[in-house]
N, C-alpha and C positions, 0 to 999 in steps of 0.2 A: 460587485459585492466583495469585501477581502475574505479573502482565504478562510481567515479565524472563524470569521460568522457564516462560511459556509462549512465548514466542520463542525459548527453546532447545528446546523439547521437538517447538515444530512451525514450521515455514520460514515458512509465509503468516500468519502473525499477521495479516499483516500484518494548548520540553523546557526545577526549577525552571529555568523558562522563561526563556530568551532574547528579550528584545524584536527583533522587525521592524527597525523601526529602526535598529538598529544598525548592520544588514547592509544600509542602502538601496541602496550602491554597488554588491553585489553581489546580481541577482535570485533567483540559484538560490536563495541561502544565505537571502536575506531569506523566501522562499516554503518555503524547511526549518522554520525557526524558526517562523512564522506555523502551521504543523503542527503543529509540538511544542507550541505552545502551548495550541491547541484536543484534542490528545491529555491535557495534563496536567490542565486544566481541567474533562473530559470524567470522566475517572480520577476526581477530587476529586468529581466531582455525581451519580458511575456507581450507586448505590443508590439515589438518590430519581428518578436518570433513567428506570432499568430500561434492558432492552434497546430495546425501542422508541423511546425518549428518546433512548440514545446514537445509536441508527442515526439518527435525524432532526438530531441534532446535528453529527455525524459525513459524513454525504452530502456536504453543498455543500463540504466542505474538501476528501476526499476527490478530489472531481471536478473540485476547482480545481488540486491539489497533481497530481494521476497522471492521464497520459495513458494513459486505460485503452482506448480503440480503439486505439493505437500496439500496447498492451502486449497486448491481445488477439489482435491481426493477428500479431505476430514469436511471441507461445506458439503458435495456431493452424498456423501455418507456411506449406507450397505449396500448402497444401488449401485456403488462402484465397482465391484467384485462382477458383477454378473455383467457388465459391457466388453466389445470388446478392445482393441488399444484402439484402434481407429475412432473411435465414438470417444474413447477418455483423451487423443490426442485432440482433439475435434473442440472439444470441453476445455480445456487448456489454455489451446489458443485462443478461441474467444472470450475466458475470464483474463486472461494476458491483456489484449488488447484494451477490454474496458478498465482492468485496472490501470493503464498506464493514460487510455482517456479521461479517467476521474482527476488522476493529477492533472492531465494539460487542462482541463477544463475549469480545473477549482484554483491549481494555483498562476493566476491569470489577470495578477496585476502586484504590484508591491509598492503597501505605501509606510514602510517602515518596520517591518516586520521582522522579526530575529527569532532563532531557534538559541535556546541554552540545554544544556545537556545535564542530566542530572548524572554525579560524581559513581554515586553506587550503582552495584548493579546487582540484581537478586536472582536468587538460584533458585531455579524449582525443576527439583528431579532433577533431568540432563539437559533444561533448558535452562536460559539466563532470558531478564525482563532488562531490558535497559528504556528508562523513564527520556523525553525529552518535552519541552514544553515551547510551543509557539507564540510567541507575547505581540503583541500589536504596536504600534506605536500610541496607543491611547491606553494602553495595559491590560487590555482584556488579553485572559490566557486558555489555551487548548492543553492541555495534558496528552502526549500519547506515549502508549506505554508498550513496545516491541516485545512479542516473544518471539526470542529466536534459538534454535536448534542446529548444533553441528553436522552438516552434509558427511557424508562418504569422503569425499574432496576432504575433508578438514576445514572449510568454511563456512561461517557460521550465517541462518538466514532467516528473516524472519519466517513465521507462521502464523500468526494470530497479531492482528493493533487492538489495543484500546482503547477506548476514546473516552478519554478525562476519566480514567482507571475505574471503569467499568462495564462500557458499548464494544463487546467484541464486535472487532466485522464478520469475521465466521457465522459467529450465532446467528447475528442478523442476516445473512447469507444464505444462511442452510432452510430457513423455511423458503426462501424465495427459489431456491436449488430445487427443493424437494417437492415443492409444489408442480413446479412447474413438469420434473419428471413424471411425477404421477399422471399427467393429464397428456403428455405429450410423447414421454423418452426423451432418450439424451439426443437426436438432431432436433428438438424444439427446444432444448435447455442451451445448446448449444446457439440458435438462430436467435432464441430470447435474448441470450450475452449480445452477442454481437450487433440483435437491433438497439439495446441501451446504448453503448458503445457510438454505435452510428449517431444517435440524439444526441450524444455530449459533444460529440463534431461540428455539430452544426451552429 
């Protein structure tokens, strides 16, 4: 299935490419594009990579682009305060792992498919939203839309996608988060990650 219609079919799936460069003056946008690019590139190598290949390709972008303990902690919710680091580092690494399996899983074949970047970029509060859109080679388009927030570091990173400027992942996230602590705590939310994770491997 390409990419495109699996980002409509499923929220967390979670470009031809846009150079870095271009966008130097602006961090968010230049660190979009530096994504999209290793997504398209990824896409292009995705059969002789296998899945293996792309999750090890895939990782260090992943980790560099999305602040996944930010994005962890706001799905997780109030339930976060009261664990302790062991249990939230526990949480972490297994929404890590399945977010970087959702890419190797979804983007796992390329038959023409380009990211364009959209020029603006919109401010809310202390975050900035940078738009980019993934087009098909038949024209069908994904919209996703980056919130990203400046680190401690001075690096800017995502927190929240959304998907055709309105399907947070988070949102969607948080009840499957919170459900599952209620009935479990954080080593079954924790086990829960990492068994999806292990399904998109295979």
């Amino acid at each position: 299935m390409r990419p495109v219609l699996k980002f409509t079919a499923a929220v967390f799936a979670l470009s031809a490419a846009l150079a870095a460069p271009a966008f130097a003056a602006d961090q968010p946008q230049a660190q979009i594009s530096a994504f999209d690019n290793t997504l398209i590139t990824v896409m292009k190598n995705a059969k002789s990579l296998g899945f293996q290949g792309r999750y090890a390709e895939l990782k260090p972008a992943v980790e560099q682009t999305l602040d996944i303990p930010t994005m962890t902690r706001i799905a997780v919710g109030p339930a976060w305060v009261g664990m302790t680091e062991a249990q939230r580092n526990a949480i972490i690494l297994a929404f890590t792992r399945l977010t970087v399996a959702s890419y190797a899983h979804n983007f796992d074949d390329w038959n023409g498919e380009r990211f364009t970047l959209e020029p603006n970029v919109e401010a809310r509060g202390q975050d900035k939203v940078v738009q980019t859109r993934l087009i098909s080679k038949g024209g069908d388009t994904v919209t996703l839309a980056y919130r990203m927030r400046q680190t401690p570091s001075g690096a800017w990173k995502v927190i929240d996608i959304y998907y055709n400027g309105s399907i947070s992942e988070l949102t969607t996230r948080r009840s499957d988060f919170q459900a599952t602590l209620a009935s479990g705590g954080p080593s079954a939310l924790a086990a829960h990650l990492n068994a999806q994770a292990e399904k998109l491997s295979r």
